[in-house]
N, CA, C and O of each residue as an XYZ file, in Angstrom:
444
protein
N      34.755      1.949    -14.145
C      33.489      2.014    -13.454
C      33.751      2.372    -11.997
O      34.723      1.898    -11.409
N      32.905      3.191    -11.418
C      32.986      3.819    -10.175
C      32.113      3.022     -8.846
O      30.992      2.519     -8.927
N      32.665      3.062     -8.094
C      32.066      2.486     -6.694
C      31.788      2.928     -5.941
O      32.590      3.002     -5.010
N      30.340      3.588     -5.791
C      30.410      4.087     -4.390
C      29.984      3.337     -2.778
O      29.113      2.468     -2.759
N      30.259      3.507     -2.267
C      29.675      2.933     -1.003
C      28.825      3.771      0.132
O      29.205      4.741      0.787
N      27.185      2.895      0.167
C      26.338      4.095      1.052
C      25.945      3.209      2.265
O      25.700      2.009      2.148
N      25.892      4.058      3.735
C      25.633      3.361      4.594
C      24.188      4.060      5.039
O      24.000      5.276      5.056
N      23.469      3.321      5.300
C      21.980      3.303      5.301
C      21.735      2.937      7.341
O      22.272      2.116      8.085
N      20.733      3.968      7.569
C      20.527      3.284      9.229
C      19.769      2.092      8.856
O      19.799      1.570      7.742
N      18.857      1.561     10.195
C      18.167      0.508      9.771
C      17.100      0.465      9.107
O      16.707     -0.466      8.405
N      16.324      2.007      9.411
C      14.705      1.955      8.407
C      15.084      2.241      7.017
O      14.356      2.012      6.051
N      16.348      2.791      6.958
C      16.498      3.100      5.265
C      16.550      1.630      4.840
O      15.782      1.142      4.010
N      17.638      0.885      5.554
C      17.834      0.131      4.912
C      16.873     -0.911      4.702
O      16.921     -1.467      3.605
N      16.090     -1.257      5.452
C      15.065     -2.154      5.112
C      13.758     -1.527      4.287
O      13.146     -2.480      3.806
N      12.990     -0.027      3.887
C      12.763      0.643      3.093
C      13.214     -0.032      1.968
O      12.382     -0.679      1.334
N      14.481     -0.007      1.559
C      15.782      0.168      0.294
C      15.243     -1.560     -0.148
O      14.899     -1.968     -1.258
N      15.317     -2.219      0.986
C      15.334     -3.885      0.621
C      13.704     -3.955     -0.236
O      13.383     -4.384     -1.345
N      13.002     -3.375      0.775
C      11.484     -3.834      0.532
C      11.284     -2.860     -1.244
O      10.261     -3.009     -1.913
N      12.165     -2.168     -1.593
C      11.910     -1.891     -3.212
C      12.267     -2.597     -4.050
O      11.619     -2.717     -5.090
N      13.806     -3.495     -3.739
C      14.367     -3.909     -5.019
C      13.779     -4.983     -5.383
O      12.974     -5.600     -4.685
N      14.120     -5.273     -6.455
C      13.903     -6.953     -6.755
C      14.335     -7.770     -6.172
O      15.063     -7.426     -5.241
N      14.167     -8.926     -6.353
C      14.698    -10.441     -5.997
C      15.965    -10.095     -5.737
O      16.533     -9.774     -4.693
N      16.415    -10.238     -7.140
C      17.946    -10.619     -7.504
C      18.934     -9.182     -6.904
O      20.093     -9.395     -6.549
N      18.438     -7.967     -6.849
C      18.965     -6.972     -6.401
C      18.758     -7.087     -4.682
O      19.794     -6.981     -4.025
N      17.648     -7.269     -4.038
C      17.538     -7.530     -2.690
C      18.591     -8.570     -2.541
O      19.529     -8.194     -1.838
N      18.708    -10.053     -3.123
C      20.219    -10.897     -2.497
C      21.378     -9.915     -2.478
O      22.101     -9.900     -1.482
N      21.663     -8.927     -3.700
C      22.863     -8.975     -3.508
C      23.253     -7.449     -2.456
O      24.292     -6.824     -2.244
N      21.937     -7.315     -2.029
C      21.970     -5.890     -1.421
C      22.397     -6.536      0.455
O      23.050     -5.934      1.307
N      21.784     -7.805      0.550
C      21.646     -8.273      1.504
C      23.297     -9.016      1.887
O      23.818     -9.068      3.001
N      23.976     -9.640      0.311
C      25.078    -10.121      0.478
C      25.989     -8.826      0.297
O      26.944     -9.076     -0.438
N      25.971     -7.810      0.655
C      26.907     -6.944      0.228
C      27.456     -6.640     -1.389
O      28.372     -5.924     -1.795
N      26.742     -7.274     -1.915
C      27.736     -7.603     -3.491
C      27.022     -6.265     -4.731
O      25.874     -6.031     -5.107
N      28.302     -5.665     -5.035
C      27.853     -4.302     -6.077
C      26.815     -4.615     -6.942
O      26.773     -5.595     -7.687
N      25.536     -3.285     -6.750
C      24.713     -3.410     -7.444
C      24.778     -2.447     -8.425
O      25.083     -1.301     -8.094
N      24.494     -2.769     -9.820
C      24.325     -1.994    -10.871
C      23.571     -0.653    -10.321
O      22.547     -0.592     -9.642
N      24.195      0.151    -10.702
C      23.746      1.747    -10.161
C      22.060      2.138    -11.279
O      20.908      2.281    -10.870
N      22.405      2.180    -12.200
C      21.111      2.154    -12.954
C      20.224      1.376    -12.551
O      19.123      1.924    -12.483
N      20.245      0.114    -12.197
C      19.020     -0.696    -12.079
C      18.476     -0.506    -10.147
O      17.323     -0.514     -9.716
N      19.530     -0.383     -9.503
C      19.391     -0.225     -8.725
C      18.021      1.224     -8.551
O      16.902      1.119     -8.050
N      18.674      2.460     -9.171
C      17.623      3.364     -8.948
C      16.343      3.522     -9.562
O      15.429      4.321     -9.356
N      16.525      2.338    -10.564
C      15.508      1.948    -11.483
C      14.414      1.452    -10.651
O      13.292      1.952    -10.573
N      14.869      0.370    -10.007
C      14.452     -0.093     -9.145
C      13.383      0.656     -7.527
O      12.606      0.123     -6.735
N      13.756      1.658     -7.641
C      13.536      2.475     -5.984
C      12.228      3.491     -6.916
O      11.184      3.880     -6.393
N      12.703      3.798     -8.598
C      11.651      4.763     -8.928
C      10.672      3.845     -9.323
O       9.551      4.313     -9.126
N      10.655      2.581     -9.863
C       9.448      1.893    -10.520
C       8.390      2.029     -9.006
O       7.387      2.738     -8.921
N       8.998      1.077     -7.840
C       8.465      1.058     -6.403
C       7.834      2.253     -6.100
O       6.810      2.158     -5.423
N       8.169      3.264     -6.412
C       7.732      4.586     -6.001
C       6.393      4.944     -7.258
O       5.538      5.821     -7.140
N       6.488      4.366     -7.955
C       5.514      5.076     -9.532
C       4.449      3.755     -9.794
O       3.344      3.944    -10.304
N       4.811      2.715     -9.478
C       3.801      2.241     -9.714
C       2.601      1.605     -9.569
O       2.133      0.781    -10.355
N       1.971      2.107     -8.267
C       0.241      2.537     -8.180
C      -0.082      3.327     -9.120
O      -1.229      3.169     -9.539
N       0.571      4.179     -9.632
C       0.326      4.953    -10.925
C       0.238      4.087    -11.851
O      -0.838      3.501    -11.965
N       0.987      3.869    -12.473
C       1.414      2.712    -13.876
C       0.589      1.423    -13.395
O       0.257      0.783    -14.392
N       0.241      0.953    -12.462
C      -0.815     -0.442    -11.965
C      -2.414      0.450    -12.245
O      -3.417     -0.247    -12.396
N      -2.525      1.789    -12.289
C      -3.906      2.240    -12.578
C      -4.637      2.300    -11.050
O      -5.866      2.276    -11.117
N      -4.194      2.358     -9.981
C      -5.130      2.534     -8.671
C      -5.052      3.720     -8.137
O      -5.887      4.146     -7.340
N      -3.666      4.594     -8.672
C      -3.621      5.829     -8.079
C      -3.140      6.693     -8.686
O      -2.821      6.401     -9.839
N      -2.830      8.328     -8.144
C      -2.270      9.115     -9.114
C      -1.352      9.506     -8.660
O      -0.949      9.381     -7.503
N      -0.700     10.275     -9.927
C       0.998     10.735     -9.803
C       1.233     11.751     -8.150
O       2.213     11.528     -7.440
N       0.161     12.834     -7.764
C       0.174     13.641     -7.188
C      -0.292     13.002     -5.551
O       0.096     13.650     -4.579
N      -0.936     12.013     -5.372
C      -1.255     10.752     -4.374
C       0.047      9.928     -3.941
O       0.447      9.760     -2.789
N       0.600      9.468     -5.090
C       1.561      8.798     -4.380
C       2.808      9.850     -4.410
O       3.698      9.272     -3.787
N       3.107     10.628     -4.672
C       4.520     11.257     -4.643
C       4.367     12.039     -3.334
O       5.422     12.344     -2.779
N       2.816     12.543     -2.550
C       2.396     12.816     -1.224
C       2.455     11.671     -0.474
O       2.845     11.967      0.656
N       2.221     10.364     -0.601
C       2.373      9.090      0.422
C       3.544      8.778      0.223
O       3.927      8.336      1.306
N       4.520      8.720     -0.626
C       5.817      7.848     -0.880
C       6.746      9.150      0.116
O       7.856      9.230     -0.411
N       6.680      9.890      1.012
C       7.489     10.403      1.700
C       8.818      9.981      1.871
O       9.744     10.752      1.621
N       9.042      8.618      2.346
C       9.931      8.113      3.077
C      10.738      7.342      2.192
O      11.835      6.908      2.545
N      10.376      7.199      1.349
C      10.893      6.761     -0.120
C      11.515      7.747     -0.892
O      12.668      7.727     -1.323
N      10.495      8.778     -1.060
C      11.630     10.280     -2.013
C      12.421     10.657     -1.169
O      13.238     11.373     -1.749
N      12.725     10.562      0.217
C      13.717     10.924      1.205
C      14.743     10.203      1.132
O      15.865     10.696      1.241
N      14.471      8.473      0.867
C      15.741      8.109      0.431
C      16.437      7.919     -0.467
O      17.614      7.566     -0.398
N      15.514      8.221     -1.888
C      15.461      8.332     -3.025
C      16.840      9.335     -3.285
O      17.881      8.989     -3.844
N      16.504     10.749     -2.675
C      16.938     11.851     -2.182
C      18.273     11.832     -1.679
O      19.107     12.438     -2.351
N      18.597     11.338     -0.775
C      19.481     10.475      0.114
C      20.946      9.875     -0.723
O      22.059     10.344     -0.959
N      20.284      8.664     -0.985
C      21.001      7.739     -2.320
C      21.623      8.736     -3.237
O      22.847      8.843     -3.314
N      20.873      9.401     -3.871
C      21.277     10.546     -4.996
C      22.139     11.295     -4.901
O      22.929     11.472     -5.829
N      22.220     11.962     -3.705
C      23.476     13.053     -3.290
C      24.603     12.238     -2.902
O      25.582     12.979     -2.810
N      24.897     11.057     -2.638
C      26.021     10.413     -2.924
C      26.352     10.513     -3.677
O      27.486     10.992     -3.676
N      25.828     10.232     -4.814
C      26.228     10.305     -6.427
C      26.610     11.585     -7.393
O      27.531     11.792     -8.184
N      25.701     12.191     -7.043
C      25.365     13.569     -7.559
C      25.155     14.471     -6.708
O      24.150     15.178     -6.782
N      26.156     14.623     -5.651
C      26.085     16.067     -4.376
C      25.368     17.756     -4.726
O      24.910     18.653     -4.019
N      25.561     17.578     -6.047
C      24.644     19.107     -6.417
C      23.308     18.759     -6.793
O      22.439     19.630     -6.838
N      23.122     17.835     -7.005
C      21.303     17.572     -7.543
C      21.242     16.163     -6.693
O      21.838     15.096     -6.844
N      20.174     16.659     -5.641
C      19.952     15.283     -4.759
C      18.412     14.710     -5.442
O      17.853     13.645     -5.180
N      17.877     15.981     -6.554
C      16.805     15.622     -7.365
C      16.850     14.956     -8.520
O      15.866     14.822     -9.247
N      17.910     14.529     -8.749
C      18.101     13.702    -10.269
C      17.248     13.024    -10.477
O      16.225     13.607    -10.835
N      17.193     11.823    -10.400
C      16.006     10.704     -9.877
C      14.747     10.889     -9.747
O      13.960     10.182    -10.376
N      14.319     11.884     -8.900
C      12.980     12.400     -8.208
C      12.724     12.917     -9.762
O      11.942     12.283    -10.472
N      13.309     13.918    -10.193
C      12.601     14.380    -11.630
C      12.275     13.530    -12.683
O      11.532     13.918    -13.584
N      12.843     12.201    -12.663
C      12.522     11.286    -13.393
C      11.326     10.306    -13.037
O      11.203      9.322    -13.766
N      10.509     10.461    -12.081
C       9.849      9.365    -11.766
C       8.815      9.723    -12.736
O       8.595     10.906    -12.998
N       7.865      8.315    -13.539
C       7.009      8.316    -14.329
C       7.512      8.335    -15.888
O       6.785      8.286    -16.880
N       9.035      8.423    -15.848
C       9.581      8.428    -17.382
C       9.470      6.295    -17.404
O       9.165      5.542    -16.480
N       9.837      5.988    -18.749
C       9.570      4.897    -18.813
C      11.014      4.180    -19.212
O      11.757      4.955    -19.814
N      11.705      2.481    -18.934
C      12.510      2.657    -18.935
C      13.618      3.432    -19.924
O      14.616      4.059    -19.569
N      13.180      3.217    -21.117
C      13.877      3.272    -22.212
C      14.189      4.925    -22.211
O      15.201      5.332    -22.781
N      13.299      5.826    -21.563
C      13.569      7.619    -21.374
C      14.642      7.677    -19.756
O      14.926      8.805    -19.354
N      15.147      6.490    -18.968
C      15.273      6.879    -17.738
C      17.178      7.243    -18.071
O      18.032      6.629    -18.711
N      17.195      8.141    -17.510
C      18.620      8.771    -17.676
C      19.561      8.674    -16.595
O      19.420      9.456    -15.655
N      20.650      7.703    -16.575
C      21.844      7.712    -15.561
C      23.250      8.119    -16.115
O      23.939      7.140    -15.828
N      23.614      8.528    -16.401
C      25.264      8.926    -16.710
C      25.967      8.573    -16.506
O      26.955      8.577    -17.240
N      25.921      8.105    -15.514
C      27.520      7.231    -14.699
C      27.337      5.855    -14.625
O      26.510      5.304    -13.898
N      28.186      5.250    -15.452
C      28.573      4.309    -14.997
C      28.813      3.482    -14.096
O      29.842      2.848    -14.330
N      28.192      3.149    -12.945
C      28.990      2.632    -11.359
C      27.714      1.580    -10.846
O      26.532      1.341    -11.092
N      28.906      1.108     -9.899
C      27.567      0.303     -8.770
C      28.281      0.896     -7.481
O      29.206      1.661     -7.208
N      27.233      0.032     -6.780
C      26.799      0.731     -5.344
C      26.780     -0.291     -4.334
O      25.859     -1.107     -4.345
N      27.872     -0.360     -3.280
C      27.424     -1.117     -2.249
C      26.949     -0.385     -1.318
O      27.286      0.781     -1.111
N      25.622     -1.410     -0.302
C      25.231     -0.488      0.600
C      25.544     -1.312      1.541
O      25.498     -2.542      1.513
N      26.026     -0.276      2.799
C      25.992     -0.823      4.264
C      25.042     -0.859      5.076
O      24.019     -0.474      4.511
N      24.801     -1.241      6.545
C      23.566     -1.008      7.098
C      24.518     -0.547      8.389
O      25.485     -1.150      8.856
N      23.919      0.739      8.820
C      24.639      0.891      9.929
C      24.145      0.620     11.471
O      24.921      0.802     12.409
């Protein structure tokens, strides 16, 4: 299993906090490797679901979530330097369709 390590300024990084879960925000906060799948699982549900909650639409929020598909974006080309869209093309799939390949977790820094 692969490790990468991403260093985030401060608005990413608190962005990054205010998506994950509970249990992924502690360990994002304690430094401690986060599952790479759940992790981005995590950043696309945050991003998709005013959609999936029924208050808004796909084409509404993927225009307001700016700063989110930027780091979405961001995150990704660490991983995948030729497609910083991996992710982004997946938002609105459900978990059981969401596609990661690699194996790895991810520590993030705050710089």
């Amino acid at each position: 299993m692969e490790t990468y390590e991403i260093t985030l300024d401060g608005k990413q990084y608190e962005l990054l906090k205010s998506m994950l879960n509970c249990d992924r925000r502690a360990d994002l906060i304690r430094k401690i490797p986060i599952n790479g799948k759940e992790l981005f699982y995590d950043m696309i549900h945050e991003i998709y679901s005013p959609v999936t909650d029924g208050w808004s639409t796909r084409e509404i929020v993927l225009n307001e979530s700016a700063d989110a598909l930027n780091l979405l974006r961001f995150m990704t080309k660490q991983i995948f330097p030729n497609d910083e869209n991996y992710f982004v093309r997946q938002i609105g799939r459900k978990w059981a369709n969401f596609r990661f390949e690699k194996d790895c977790t991810i520590i993030i820094y705050k710089n």
